[in-house]
PDB file of N, CA, C and O in Angstrom:
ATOM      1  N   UNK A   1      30.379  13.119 -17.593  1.00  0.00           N
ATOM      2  CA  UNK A   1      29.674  11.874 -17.368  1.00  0.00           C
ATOM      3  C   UNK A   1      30.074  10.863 -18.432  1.00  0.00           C
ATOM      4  O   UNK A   1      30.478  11.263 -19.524  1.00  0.00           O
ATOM      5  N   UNK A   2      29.979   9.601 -18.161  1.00  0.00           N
ATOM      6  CA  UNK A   2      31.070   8.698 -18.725  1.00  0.00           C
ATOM      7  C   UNK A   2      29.298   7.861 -19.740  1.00  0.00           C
ATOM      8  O   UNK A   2      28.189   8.118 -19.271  1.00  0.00           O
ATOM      9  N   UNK A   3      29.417   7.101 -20.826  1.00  0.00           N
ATOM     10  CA  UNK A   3      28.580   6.600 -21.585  1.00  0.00           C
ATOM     11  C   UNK A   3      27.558   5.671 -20.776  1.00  0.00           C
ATOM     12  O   UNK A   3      26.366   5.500 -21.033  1.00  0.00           O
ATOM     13  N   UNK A   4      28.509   4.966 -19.462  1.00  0.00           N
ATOM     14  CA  UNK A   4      27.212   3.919 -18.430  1.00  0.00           C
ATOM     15  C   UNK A   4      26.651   4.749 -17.244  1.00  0.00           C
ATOM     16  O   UNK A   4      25.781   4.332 -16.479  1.00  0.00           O
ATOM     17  N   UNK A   5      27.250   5.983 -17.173  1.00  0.00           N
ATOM     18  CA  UNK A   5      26.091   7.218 -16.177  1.00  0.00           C
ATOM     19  C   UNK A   5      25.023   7.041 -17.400  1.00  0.00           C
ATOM     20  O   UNK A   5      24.140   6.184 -17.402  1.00  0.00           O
ATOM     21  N   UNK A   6      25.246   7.977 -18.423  1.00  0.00           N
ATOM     22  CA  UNK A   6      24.061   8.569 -18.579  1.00  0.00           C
ATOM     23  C   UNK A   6      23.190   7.076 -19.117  1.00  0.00           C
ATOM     24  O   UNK A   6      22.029   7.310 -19.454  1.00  0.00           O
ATOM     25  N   UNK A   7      23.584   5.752 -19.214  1.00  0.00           N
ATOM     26  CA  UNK A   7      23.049   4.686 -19.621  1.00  0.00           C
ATOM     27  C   UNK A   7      22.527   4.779 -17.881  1.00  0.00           C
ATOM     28  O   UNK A   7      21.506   5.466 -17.922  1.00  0.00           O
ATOM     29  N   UNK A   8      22.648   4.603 -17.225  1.00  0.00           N
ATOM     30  CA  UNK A   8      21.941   4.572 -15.830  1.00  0.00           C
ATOM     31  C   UNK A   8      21.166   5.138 -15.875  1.00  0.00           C
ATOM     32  O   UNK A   8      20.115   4.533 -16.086  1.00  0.00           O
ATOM     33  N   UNK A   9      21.089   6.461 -15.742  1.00  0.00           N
ATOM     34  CA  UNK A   9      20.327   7.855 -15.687  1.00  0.00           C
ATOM     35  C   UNK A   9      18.802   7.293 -16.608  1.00  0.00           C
ATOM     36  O   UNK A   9      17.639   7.479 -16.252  1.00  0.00           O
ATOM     37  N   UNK A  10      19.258   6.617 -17.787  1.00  0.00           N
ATOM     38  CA  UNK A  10      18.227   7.021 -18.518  1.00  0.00           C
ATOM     39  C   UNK A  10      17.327   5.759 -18.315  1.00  0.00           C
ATOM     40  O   UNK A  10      16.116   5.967 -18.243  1.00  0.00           O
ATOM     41  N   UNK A  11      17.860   4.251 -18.197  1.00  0.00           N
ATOM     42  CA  UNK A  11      17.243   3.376 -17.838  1.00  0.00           C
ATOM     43  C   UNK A  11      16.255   3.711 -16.471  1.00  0.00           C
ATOM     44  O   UNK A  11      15.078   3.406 -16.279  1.00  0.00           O
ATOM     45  N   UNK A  12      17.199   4.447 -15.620  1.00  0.00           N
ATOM     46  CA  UNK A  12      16.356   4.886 -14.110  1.00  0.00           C
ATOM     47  C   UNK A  12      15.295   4.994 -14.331  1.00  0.00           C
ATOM     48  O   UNK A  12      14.321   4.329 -13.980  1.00  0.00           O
ATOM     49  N   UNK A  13      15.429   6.110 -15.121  1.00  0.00           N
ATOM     50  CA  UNK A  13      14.165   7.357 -15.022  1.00  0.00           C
ATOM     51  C   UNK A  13      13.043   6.625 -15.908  1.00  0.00           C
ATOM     52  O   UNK A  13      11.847   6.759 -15.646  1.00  0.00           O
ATOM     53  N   UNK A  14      13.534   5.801 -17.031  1.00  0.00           N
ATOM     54  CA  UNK A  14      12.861   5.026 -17.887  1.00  0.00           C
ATOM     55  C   UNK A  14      11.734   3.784 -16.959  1.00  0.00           C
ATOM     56  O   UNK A  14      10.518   3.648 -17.096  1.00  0.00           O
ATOM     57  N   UNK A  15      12.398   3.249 -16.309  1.00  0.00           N
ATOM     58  CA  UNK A  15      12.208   2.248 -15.236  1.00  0.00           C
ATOM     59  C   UNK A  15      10.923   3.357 -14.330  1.00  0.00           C
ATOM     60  O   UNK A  15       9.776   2.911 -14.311  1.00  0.00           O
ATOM     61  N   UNK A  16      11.136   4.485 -13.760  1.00  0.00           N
ATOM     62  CA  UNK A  16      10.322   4.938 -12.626  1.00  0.00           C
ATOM     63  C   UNK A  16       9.008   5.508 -13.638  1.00  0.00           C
ATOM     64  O   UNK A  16       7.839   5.490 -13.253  1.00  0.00           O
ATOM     65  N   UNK A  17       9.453   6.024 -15.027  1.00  0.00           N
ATOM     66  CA  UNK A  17       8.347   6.028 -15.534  1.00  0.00           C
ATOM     67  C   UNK A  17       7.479   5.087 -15.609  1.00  0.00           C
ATOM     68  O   UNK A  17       6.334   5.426 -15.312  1.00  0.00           O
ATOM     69  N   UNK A  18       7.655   3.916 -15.936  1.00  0.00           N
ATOM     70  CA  UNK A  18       6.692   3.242 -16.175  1.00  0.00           C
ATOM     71  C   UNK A  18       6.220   2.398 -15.257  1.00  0.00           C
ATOM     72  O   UNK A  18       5.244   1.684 -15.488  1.00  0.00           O
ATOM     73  N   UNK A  19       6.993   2.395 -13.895  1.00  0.00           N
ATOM     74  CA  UNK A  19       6.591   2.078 -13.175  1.00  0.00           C
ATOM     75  C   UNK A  19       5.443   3.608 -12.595  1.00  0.00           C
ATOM     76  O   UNK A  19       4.373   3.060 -12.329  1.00  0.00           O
ATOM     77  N   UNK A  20       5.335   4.624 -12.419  1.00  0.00           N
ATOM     78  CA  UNK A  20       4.534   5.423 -11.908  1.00  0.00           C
ATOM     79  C   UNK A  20       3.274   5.182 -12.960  1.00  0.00           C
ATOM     80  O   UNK A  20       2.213   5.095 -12.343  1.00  0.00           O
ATOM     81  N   UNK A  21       3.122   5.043 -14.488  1.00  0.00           N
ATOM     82  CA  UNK A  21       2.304   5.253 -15.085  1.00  0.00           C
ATOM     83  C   UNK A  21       1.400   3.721 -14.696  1.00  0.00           C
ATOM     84  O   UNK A  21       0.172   3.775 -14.766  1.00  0.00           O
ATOM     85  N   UNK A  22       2.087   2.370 -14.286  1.00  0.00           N
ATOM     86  CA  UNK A  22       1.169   1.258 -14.354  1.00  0.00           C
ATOM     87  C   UNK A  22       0.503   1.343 -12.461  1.00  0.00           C
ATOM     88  O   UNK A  22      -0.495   0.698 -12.143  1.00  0.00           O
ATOM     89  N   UNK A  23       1.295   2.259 -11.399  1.00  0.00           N
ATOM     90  CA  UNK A  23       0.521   2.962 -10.661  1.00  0.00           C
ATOM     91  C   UNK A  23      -0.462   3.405 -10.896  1.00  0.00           C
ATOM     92  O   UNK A  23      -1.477   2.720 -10.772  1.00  0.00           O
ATOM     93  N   UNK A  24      -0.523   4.855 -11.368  1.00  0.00           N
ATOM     94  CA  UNK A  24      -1.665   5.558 -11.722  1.00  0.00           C
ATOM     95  C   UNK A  24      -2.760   4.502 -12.825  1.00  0.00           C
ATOM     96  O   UNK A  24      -3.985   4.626 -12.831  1.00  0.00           O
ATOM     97  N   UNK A  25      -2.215   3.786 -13.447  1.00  0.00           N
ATOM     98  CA  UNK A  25      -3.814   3.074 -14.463  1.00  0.00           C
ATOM     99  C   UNK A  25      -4.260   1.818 -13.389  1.00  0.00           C
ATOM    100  O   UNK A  25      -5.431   1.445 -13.441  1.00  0.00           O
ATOM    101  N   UNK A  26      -3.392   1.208 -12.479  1.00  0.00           N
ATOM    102  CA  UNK A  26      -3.970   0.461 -11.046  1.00  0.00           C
ATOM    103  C   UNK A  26      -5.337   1.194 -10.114  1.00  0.00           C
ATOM    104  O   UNK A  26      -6.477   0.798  -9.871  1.00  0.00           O
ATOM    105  N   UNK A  27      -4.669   2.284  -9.803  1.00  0.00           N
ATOM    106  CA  UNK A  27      -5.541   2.960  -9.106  1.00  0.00           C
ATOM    107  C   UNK A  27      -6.451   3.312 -10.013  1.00  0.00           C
ATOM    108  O   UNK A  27      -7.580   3.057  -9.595  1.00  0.00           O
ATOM    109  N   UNK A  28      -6.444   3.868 -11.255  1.00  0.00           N
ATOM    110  CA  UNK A  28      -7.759   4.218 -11.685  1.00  0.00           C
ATOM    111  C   UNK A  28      -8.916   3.435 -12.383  1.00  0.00           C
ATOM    112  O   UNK A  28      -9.978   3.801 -12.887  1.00  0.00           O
ATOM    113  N   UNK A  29      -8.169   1.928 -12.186  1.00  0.00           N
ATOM    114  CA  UNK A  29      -8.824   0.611 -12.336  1.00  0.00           C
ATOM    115  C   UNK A  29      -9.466   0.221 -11.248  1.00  0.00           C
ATOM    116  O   UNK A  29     -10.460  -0.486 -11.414  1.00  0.00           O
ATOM    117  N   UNK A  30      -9.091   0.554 -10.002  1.00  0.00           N
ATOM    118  CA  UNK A  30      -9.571   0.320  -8.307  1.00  0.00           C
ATOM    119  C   UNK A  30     -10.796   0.991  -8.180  1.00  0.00           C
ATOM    120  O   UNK A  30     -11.780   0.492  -7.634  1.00  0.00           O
ATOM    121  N   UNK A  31     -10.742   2.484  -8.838  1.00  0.00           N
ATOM    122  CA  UNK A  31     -11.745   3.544  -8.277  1.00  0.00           C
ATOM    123  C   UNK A  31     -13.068   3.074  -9.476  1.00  0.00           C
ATOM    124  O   UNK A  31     -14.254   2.936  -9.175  1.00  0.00           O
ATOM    125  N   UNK A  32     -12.631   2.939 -10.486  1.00  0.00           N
ATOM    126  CA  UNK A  32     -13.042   2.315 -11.714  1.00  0.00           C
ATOM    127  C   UNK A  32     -14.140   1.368 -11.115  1.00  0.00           C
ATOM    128  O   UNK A  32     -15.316   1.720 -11.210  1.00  0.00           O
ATOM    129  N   UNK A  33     -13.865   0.360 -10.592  1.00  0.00           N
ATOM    130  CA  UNK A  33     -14.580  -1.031 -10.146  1.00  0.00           C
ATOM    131  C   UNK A  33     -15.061  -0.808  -8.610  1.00  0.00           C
ATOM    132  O   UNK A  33     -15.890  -1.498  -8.017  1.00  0.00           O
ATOM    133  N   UNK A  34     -14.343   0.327  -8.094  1.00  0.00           N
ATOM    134  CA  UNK A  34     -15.202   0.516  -6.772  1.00  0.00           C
ATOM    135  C   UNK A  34     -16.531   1.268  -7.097  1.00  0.00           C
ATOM    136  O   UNK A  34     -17.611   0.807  -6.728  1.00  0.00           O
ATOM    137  N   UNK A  35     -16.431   2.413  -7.780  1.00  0.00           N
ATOM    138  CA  UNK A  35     -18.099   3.015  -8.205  1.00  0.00           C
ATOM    139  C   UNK A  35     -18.546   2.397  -8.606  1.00  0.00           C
ATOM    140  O   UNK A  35     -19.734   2.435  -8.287  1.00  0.00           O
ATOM    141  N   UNK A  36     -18.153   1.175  -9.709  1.00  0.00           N
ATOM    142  CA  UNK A  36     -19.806   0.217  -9.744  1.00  0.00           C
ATOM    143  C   UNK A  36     -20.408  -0.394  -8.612  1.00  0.00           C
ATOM    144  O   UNK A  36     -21.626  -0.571  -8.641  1.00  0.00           O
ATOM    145  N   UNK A  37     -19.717  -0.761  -7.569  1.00  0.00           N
ATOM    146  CA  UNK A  37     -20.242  -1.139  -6.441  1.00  0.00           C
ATOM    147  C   UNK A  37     -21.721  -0.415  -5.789  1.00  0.00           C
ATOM    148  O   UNK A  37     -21.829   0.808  -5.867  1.00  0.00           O
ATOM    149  N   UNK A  38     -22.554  -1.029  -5.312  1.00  0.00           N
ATOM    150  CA  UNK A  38     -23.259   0.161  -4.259  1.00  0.00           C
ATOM    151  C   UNK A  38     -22.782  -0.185  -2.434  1.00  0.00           C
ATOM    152  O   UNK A  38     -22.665  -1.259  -1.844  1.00  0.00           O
ATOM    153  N   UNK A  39     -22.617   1.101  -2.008  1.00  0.00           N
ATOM    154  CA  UNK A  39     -22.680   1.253  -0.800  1.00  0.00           C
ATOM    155  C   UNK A  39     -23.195   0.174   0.123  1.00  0.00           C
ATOM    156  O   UNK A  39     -24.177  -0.540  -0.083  1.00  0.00           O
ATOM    157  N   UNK A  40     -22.561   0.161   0.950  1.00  0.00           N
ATOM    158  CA  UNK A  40     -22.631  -1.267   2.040  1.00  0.00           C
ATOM    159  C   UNK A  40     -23.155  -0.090   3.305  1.00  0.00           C
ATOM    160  O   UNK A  40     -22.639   0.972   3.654  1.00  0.00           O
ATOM    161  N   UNK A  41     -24.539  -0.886   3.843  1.00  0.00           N
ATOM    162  CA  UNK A  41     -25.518  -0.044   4.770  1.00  0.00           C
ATOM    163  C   UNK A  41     -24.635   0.024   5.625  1.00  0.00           C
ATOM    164  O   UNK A  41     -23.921  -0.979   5.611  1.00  0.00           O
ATOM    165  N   UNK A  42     -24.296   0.944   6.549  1.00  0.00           N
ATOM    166  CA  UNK A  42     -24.120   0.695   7.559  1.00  0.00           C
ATOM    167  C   UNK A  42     -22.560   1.048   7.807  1.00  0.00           C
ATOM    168  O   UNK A  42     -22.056   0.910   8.922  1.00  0.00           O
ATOM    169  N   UNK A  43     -22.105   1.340   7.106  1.00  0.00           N
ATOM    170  CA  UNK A  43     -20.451   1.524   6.773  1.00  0.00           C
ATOM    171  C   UNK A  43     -19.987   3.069   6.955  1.00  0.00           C
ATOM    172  O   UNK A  43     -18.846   3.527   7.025  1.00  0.00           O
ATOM    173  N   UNK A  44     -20.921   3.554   6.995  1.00  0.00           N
ATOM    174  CA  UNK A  44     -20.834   5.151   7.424  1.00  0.00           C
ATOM    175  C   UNK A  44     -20.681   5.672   8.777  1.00  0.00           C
ATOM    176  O   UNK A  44     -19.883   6.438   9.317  1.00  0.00           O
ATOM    177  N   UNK A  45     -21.856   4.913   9.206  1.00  0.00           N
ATOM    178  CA  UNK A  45     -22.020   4.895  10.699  1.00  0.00           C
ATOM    179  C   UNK A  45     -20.662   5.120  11.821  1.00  0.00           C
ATOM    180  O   UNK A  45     -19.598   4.735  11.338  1.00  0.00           O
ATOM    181  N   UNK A  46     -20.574   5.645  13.131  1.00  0.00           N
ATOM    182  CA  UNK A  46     -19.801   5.462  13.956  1.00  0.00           C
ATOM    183  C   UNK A  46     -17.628   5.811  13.276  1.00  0.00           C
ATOM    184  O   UNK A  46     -16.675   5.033  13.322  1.00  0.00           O
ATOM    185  N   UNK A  47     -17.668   6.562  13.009  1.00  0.00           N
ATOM    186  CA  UNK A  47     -16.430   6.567  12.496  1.00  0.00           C
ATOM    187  C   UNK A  47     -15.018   6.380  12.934  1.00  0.00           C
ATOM    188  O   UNK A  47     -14.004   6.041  12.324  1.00  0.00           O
ATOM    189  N   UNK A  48     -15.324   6.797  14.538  1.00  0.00           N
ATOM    190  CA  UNK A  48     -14.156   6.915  15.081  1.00  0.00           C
ATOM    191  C   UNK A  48     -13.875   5.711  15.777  1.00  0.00           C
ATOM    192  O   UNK A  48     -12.724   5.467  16.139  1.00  0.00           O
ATOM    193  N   UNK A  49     -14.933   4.841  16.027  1.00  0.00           N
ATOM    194  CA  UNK A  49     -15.350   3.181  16.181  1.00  0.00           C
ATOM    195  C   UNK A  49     -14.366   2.489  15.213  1.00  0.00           C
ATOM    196  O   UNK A  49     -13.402   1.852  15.639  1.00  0.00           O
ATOM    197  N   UNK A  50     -14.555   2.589  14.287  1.00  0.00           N
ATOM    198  CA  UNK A  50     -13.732   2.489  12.959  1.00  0.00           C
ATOM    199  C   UNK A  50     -12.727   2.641  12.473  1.00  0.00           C
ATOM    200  O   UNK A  50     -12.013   1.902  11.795  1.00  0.00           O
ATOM    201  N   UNK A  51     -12.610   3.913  12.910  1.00  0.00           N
ATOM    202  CA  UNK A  51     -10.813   4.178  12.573  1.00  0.00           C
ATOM    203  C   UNK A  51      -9.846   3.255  14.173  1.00  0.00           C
ATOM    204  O   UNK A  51      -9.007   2.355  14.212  1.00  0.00           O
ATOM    205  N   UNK A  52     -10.322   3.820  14.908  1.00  0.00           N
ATOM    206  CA  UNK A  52      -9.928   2.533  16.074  1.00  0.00           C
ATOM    207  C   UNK A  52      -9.524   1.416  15.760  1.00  0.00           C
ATOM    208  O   UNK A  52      -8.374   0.976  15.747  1.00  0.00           O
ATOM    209  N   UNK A  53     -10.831   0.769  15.408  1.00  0.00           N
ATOM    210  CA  UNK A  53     -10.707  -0.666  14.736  1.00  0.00           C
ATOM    211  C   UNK A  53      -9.729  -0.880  14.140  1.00  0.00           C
ATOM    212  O   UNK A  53      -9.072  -1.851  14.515  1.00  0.00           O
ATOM    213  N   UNK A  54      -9.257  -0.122  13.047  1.00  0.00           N
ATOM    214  CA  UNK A  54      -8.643  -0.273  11.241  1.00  0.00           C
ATOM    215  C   UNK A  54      -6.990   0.099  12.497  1.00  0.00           C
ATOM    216  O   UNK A  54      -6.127  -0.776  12.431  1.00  0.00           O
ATOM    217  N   UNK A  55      -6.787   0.922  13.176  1.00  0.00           N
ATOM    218  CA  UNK A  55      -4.937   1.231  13.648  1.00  0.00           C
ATOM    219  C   UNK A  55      -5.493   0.045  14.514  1.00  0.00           C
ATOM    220  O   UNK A  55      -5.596  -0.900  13.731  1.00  0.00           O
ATOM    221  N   UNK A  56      -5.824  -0.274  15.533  1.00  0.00           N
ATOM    222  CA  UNK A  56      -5.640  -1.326  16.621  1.00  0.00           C
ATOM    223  C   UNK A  56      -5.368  -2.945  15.026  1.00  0.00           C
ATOM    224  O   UNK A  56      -4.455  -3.743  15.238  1.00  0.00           O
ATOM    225  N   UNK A  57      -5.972  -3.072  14.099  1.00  0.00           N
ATOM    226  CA  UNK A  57      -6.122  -4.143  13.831  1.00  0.00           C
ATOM    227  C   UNK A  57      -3.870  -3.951  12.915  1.00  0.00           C
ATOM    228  O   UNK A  57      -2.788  -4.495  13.135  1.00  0.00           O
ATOM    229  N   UNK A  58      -4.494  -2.692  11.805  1.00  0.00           N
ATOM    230  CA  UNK A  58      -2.839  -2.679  11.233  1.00  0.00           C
ATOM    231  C   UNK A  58      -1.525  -2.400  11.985  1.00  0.00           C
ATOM    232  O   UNK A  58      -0.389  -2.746  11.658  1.00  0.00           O
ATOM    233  N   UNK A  59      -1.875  -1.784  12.935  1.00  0.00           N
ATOM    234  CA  UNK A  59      -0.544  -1.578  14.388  1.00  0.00           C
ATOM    235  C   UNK A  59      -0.361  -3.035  14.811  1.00  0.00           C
ATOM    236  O   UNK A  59       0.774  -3.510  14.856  1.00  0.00           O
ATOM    237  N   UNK A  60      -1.436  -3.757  15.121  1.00  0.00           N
ATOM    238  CA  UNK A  60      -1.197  -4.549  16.197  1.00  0.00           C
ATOM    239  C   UNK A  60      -1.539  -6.111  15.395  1.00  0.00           C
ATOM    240  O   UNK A  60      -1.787  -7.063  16.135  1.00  0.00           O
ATOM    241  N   UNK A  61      -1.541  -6.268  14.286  1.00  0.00           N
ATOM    242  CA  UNK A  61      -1.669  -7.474  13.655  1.00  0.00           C
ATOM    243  C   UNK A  61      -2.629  -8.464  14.513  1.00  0.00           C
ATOM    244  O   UNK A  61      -2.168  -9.433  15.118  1.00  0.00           O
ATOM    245  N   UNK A  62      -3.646  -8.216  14.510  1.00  0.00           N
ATOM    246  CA  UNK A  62      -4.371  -8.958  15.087  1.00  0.00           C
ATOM    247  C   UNK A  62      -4.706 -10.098  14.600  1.00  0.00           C
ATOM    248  O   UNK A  62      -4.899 -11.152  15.207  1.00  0.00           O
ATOM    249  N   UNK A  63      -4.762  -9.917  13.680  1.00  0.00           N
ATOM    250  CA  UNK A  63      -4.946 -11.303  13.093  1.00  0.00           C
ATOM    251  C   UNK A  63      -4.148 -12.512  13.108  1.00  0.00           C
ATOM    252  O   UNK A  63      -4.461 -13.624  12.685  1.00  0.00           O
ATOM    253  N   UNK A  64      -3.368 -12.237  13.506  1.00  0.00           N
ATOM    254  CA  UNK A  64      -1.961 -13.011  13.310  1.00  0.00           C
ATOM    255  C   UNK A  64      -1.683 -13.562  14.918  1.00  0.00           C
ATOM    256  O   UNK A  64      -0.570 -13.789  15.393  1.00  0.00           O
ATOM    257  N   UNK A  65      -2.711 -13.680  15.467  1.00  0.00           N
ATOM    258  CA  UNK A  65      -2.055 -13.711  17.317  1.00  0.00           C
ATOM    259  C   UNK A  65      -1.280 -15.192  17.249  1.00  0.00           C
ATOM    260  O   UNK A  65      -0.095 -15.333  17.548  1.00  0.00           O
ATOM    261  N   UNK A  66      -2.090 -16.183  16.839  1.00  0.00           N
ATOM    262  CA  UNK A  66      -1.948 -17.504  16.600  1.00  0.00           C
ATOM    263  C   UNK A  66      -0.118 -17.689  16.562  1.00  0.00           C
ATOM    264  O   UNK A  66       0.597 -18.249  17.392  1.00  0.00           O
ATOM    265  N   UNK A  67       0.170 -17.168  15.602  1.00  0.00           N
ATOM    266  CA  UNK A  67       1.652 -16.631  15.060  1.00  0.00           C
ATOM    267  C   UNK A  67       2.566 -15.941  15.260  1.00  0.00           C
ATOM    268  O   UNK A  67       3.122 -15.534  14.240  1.00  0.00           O
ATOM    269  N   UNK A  68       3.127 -15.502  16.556  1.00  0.00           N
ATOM    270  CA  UNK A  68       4.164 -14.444  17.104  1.00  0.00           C
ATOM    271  C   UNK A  68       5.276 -13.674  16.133  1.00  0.00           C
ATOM    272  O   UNK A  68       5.454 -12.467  15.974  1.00  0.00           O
ATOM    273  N   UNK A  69       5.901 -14.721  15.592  1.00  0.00           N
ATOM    274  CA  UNK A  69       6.883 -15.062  15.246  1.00  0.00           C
ATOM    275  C   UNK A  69       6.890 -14.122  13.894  1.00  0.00           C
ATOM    276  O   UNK A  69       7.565 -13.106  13.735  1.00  0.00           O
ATOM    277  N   UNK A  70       6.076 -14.647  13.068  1.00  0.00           N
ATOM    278  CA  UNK A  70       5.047 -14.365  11.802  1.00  0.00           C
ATOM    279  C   UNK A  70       4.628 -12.702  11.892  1.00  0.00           C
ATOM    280  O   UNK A  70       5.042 -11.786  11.182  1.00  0.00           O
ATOM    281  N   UNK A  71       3.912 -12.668  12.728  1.00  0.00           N
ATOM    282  CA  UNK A  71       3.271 -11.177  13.162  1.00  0.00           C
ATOM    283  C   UNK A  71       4.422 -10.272  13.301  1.00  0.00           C
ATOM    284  O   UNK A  71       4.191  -9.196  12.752  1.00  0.00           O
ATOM    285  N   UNK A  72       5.345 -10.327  13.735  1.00  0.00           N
ATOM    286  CA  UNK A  72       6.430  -9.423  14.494  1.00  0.00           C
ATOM    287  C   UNK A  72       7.284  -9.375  12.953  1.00  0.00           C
ATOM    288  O   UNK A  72       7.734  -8.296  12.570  1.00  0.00           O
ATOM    289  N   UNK A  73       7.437 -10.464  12.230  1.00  0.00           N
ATOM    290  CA  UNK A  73       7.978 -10.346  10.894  1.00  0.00           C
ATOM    291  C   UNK A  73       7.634  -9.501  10.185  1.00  0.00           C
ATOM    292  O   UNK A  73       8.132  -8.456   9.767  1.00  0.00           O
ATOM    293  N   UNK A  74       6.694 -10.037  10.057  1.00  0.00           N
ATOM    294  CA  UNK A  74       5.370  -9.085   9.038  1.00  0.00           C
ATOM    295  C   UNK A  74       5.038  -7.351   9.277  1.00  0.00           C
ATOM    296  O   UNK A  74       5.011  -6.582   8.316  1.00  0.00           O
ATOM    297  N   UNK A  75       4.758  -6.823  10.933  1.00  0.00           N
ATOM    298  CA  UNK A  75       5.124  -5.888  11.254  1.00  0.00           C
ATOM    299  C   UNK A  75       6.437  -5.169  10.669  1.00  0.00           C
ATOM    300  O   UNK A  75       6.291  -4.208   9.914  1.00  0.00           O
ATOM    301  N   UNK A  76       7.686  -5.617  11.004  1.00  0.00           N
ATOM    302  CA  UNK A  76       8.594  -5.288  11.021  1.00  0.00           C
ATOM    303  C   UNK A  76       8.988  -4.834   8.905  1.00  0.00           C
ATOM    304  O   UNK A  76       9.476  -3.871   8.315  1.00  0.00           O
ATOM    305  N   UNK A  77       8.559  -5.843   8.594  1.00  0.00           N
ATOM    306  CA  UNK A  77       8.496  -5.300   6.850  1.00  0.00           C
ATOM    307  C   UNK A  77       7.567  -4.398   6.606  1.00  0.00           C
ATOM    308  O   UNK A  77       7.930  -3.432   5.934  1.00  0.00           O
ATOM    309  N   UNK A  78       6.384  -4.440   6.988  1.00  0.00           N
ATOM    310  CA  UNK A  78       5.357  -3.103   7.012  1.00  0.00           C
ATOM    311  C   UNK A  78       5.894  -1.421   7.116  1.00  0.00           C
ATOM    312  O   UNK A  78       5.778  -0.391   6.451  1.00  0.00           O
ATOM    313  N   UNK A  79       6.588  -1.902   8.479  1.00  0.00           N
ATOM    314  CA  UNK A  79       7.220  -0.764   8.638  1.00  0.00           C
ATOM    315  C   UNK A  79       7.992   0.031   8.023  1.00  0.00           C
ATOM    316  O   UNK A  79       8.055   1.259   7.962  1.00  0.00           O
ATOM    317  N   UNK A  80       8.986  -1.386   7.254  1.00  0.00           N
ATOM    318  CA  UNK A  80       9.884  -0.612   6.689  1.00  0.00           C
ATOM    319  C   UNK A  80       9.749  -0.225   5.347  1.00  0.00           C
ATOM    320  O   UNK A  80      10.345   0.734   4.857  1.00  0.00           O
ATOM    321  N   UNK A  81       8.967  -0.967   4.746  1.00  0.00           N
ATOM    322  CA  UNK A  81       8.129  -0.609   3.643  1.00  0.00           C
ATOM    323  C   UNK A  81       7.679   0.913   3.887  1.00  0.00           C
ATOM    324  O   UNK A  81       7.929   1.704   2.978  1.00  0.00           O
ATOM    325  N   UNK A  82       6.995   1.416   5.113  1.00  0.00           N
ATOM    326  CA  UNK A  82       6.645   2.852   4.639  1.00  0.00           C
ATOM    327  C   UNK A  82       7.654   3.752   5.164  1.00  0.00           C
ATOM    328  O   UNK A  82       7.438   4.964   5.153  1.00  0.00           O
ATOM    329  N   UNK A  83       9.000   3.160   5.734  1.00  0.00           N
ATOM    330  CA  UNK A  83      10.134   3.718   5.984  1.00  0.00           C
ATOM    331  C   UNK A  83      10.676   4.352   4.515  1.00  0.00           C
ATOM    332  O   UNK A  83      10.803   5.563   4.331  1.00  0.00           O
ATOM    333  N   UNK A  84      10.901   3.569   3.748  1.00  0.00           N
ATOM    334  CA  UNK A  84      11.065   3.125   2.567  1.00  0.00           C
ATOM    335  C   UNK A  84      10.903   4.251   1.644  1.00  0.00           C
ATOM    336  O   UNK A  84      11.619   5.191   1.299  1.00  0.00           O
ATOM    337  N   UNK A  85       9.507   3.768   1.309  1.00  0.00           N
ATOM    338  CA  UNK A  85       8.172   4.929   0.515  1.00  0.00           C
ATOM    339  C   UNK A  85       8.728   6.180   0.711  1.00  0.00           C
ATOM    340  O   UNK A  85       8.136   7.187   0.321  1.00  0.00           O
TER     341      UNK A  85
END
């Protein structure tokens, strides 16, 4: 291995570290500020109502009807984003 491999190698791994570690202190800043919260009535209820809801709305960009163009974009990076991942 030549002096700019292992200069790759080490920046990489340097780079994914700290990118995984400001992951993990995100999320445990999320869960952090979600338990102070209290429970929203009613949010338990009906689940499969719900999960319905949540794929019909992220499958199908509902929100976005107004916007074809936009929506089908946006889809299309979603996707590949967890292509990606």
């Amino acid at each position: 291995m030549t002096a700019a491999q292992i200069a790759a190698i080490v920046v990489g791994l340097g780079v994914t570290v700290v990118a995984i570690a400001l992951f993990v202190q995100m999320i445990a800043g999320f869960l952090k500020r979600f338990q102070l919260g209290q429970p929203a009535p009613g949010r338990t209820d009906e689940p499969g109502a719900r999960t319905v809801t949540l794929v019909r709305e992220v499958l199908g960009h509902t929100r976005m009807g107004r916007k074809r163009v936009v929506a089908v974009a946006h889809w299309v990076v979603m996707i590949s984003f967890g292509l990606l991942f």
